[in-house]
C-alpha positions in Angstrom: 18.7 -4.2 -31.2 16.7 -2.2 -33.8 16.7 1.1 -34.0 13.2 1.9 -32.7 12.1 -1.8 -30.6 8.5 -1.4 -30.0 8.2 -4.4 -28.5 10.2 -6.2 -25.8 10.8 -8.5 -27.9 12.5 -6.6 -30.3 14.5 -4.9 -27.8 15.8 -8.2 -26.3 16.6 -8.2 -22.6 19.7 -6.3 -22.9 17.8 -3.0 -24.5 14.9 -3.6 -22.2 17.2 -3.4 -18.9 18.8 -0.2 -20.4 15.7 1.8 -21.3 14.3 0.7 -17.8 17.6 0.8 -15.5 17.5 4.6 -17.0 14.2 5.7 -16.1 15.1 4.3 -12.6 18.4 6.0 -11.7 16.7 9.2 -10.2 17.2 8.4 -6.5 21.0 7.8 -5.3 21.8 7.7 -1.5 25.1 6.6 0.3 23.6 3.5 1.8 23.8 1.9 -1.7 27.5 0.6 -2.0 26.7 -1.3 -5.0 23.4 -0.8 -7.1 22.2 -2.5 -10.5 24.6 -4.4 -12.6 25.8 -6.6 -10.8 24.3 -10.0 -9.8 23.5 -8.3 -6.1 23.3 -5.0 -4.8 25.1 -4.0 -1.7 23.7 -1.9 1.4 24.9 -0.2 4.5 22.9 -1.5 7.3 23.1 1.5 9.6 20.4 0.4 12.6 21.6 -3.6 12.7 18.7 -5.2 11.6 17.0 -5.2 8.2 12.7 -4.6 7.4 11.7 -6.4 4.2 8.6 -7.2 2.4 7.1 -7.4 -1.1 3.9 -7.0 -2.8 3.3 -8.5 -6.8 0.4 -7.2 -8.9 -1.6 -9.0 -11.9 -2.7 -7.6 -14.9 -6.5 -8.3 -14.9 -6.2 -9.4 -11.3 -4.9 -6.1 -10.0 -5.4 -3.5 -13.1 -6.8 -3.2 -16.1 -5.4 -2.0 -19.0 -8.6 0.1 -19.7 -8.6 1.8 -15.9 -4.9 1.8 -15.3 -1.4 3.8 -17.3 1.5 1.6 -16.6 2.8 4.9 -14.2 -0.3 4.2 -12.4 0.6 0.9 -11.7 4.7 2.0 -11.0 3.0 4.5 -8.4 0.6 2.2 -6.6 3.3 -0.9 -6.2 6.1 1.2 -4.4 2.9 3.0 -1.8 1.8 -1.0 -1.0 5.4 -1.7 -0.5 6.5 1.3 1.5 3.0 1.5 3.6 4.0 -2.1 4.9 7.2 -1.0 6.3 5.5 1.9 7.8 3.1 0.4 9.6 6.5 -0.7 11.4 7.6 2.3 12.1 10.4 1.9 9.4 11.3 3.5 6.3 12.7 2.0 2.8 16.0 1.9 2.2 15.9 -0.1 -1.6 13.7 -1.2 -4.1 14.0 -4.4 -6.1 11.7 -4.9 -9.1 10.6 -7.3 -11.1 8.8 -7.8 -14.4 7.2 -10.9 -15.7 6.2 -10.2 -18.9 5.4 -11.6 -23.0 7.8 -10.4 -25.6 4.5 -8.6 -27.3 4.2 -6.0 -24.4 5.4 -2.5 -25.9 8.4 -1.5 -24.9 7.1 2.3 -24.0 4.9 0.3 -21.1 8.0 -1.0 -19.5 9.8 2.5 -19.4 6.3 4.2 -18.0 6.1 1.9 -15.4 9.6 2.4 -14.7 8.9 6.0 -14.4 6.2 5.6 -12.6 8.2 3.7 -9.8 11.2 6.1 -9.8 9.0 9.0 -9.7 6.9 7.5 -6.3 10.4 5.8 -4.9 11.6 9.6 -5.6 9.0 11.1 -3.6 10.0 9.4 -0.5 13.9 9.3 -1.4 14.1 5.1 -1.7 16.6 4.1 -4.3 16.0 0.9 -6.7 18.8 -1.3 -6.7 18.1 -4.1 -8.8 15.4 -7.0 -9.6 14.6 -9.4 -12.6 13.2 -9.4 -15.9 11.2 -12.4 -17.2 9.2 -13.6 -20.7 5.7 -14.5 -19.9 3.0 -16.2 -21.8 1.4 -13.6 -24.0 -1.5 -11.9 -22.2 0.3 -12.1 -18.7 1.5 -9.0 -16.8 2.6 -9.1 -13.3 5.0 -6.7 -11.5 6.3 -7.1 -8.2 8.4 -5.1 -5.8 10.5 -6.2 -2.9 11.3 -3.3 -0.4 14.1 -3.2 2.3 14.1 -0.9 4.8 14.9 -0.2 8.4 13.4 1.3 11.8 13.1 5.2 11.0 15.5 7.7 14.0 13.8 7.4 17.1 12.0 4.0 17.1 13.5 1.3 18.9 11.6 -1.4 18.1 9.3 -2.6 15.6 5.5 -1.6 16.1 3.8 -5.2 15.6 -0.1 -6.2 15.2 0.3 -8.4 18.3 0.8 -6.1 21.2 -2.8 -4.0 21.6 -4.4 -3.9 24.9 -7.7 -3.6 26.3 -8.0 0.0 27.0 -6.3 1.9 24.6 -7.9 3.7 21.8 -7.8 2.8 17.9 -7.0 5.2 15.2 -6.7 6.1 11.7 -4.1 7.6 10.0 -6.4 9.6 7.4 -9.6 8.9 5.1 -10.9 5.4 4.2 -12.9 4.1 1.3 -11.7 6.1 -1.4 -9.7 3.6 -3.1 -12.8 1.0 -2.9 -15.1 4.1 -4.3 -12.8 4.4 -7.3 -12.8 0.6 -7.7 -16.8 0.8 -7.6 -17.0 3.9 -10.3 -14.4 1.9 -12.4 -16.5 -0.9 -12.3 -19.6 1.2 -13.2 -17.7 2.6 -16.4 -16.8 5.8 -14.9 -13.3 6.4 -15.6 -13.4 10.3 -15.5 -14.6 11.8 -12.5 -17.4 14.0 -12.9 -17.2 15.7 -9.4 -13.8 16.3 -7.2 -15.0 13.5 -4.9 -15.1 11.4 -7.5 -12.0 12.4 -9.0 -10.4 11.6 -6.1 -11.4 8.3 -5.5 -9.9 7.8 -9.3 -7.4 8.7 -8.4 -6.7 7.2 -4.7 -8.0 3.9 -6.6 -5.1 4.4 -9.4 -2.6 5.5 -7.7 -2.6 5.9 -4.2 -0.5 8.5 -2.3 -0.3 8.2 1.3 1.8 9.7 4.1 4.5 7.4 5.0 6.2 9.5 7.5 2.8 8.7 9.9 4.3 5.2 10.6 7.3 7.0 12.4 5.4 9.6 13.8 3.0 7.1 15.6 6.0 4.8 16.8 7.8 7.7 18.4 4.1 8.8 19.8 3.6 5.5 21.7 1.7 3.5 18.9 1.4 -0.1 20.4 0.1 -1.8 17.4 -0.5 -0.7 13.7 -1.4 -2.4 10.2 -1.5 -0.8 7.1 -4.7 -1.2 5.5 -4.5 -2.8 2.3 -7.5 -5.1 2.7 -10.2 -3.1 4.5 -10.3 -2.2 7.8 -12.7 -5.2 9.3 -10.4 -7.6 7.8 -6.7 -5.6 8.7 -8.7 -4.5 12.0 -9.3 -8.3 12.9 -5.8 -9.3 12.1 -4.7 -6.9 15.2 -7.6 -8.4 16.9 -6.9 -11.7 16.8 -3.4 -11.7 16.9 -3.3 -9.4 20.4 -6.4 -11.4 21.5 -8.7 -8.1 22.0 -12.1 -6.6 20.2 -11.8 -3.5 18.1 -14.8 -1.6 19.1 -15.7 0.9 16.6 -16.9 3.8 16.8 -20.4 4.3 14.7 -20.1 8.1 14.6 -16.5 8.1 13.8 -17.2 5.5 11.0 -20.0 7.2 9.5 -18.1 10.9 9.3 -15.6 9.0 7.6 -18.8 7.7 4.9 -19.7 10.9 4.6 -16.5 12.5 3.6 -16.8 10.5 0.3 -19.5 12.9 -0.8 -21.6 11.8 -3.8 -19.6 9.7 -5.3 -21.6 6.9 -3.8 -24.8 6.5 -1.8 -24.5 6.3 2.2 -25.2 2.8 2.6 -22.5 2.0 -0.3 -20.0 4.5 1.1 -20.2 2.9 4.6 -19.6 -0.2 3.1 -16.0 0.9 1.0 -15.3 2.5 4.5 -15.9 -0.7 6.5 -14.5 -3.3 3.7 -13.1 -1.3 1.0 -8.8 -2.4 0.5 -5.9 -0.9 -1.1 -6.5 2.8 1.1 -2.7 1.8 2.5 -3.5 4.4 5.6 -2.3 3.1 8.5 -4.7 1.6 11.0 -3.0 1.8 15.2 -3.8 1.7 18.6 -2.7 4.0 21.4 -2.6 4.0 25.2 -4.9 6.9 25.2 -6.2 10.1 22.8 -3.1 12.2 24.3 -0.5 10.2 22.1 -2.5 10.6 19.1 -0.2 12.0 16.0 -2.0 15.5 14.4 -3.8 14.2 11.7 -4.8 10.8 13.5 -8.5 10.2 14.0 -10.1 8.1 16.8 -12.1 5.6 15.4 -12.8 3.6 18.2 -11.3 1.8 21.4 -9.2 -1.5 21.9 -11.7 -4.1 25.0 -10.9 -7.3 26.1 -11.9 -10.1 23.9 -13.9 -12.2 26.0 -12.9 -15.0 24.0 -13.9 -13.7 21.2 -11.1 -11.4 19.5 -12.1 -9.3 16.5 -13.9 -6.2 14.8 -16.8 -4.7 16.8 -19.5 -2.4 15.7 -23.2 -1.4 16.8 -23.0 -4.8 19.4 -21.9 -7.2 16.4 -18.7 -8.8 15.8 -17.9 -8.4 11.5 -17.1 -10.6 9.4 -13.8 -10.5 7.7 -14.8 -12.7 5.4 -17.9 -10.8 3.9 -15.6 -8.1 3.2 -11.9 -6.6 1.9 -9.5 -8.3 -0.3 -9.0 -11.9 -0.5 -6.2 -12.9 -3.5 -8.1 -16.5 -3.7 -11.9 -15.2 -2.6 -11.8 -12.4 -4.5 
């Protein structure tokens, strides 16, 4: 290796895996028998039964290069990752990363990303315990994170998106539509926030920071279904909603106090559309059998109905279309 790579490239894979395998041995815990270095880690399985998931983002599909640091994109991969198990009621026991990338990508972008991963898997006390390293075509960035995990103390099952029931009421974990109010200002050329409201949605759009210990706490409080919402809350709300075979009814107070908690950084109309449609908030979206088993924090946004054979997001009388809003990786 030369004495100052700059590249991955001139690192070679060996120098790459030891400048990144550095920044990520920050988090050690006793579950991890056997971490990176060999061909497989090794966990303790303390509950019997094993959450996983993963989540892969794109360079110019997921970030750009001009709106995004490669920490940003470390912090924002492990919340997508570790909001999924959540919205189980479970919490991460390992991280495995991968990084598909060309041998021209500096090397100091691999260890900030790195960084950027340990500090968020840090945050939360999740250890990284391996993944894979891979040339790409030059021009192509994509990182993707597997996370195992397991049902947190206290939850005995798996909250699933299957199981609401007409009656019940639908909740929010915390705010909506800042992340799709950064994503509109960073698509307007704003990049520095020119207000705290905008700021925030910067940053929530960046790198989004959530409370993952709400998953938990609404299992334990009785939750009987929950998504997180990565893709809007029509489109996550209708995946509940058709899979348990009810309506969400929303509230349009509750939806519009949420609009106007994004202040100025957009008008009304455009703030109760990032509300309604606007993804990668990665709150957590539940329903409960009634306002008494609501979590502090949690926020009533509507209420579960039968379907009448016609499952799916309600809202001033009209059922919304998932498609016309959210995230779709093929629709766009």
């Amino acid at each position: 290796m030369s004495k100052n790579p700059a590249t991955l490239g001139d690192a070679g894979e060996r120098g790459v895996l030891a400048e990144v395998l550095a920044a990520l041995a920050v988090v050690v815990t006793d579950g991890v028998l056997v971490g990176p270095g060999d061909d497989t880690a090794l966990l303790t399985v303390r509950r019997g039964a094993v959450l996983a998931t993963t989540d892969t983002m794109v360079l110019d599909r997921d970030w750009k290069e001009e709106w995004s640091s490669a920490r940003d994109v470390g912090i924002k991969i492990v919340t997508q990752n570790l909001a999924d198990l959540a919205s189980m009621g479970g919490v991460g026991t390992g991280l495995l990363l991968t990084l598909v990338a060309p041998e021209q990508l500096p090397l100091r972008w691999a260890c900030e990303l790195a960084e950027g991963i340990a500090w968020a898997a840090g945050r939360v006390g999740v250890p990284v315990i391996g993944g894979d390293l891979s040339s790409a075509a030059p021009g192509m960035v994509a990182v993707s994170i597997t996370a195992l995990g397991e049902l947190a103390e206290g939850v005995d099952r798996p909250v699933l998106r299957s199981t609401a029931r007409p009656g019940e009421v639908l909740a929010v974990s915390g705010p909506l539509g800042r992340a799709g109010s950064g994503w509109v200002l960073l698509k307007d050329g704003v990049l520095q926030g020119r207000n705290e409201c905008e700021r925030t949605a910067l940053d929530h759009q960046r790198r989004p920071l959530t409370d993952l210990t709400q998953g938990p706490i609404a299992a334990r409080a009785g939750a009987t279904s929950m998504i997180d919402v990565s893709d809007g809350l029509v489109r996550d709300g209708d995946r509940i909603a058709r899979d348990s075979g009810v309506r969400l009814v929303l509230d349009e107070d509750a939806v519009r106090a949420l609009a106007r908690d994004l202040g100025p950084a957009l008008t009304h109309d455009e703030a109760l559309r990032q509300v309604l449609s606007g993804g990668e908030e990665h709150e957590l979206l539940a329903t409960f059998p009634d306002r008494a088993c609501l979590p502090t924090g949690w926020s009533v946004l509507g209420e579960v109905s039968a379907a009448q054979e016609r499952p799916g997001v309600w809202w001033r009388g009209v059922r919304l279309d998932p498609r016309q809003g959210g995230w779709d990786h093929f629709g766009g």
